[in-house]
N, C-alpha and C positions, 0 to 999 in steps of 0.2 A: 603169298600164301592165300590159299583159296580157304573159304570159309569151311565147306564139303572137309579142307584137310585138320582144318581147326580142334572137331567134333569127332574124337576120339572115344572109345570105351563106354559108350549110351547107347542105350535100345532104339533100333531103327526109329521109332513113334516119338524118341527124345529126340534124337539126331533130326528129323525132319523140322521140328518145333524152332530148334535153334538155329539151323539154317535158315530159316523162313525168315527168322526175328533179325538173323543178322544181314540177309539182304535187304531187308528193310531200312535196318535202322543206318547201316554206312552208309550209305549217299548221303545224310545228314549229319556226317562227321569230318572233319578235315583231317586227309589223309595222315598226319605226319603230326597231329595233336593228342592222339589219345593211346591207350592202350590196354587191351583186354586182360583184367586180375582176376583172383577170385578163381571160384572150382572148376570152372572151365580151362581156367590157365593150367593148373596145378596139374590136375588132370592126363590135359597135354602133355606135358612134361614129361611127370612122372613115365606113363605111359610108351613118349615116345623113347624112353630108355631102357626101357625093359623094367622099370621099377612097379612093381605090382600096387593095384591102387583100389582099396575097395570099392565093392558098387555102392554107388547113391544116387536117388533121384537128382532129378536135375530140378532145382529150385528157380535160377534166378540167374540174368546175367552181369557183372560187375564191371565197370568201365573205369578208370581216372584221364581224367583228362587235364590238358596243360592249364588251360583257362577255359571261360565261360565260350570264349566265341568259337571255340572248337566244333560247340554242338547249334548246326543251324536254328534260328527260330522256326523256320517254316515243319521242323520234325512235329510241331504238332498240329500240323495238317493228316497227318497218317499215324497217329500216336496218340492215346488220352495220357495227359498229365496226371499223375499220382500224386505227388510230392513236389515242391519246389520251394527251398528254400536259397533265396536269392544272394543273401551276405556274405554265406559260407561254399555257395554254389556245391548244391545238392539239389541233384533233380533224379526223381523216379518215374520213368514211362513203364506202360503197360501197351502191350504190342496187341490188337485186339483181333486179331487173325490169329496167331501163333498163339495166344493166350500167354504170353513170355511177358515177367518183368524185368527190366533194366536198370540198375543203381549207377546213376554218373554222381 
């Protein structure tokens, strides 16, 4: 799945933002580690079955992923660190092009 297909049901100006963040941010993901939740997922879904899904901004995007090493260190070569807490592995980027935040 392409990202472009992901980004369902947002105003073009969203649609762009999140596309932007999310070719950003995968190359710093291991392909087969994580998975996109949260209102983008739901979204999706919803959406792609015909189930009517009210409008909402687009906030923020939400990721879990399997473990820590899923997410390269090097993502904060191209990412400012928000949040990181390390025990429980939570980390928050802020995508500084796209103006998008990230919840892994």
């Amino acid at each position: 799945m392409e990202e472009r297909d992901l980004v369902i049901g947002f105003s073009e100006e969203e649609k762009k933002r999140i596309t932007t963040h999310l070719e950003r941010l995968l190359p710093y993901l291991k392909p087969d580690g994580f998975v996109i939740v949260g209102g983008l997922a739901i979204r999706h879904h919803l959406l792609s079955h015909a189930v009517a899904y009210p409008p909402r901004p687009f906030n923020d995007l939400d990721i879990f992923v399997k473990n820590p090493e899923v997410v390269s260190r090097k993502v904060s070569q191209d990412f400012l660190v928000y949040h990181h807490h390390p025990n429980d592995f939570f980390l928050v980027l802020v995508d500084p092009i796209s103006k998008t935040k990230v919840d892994i």
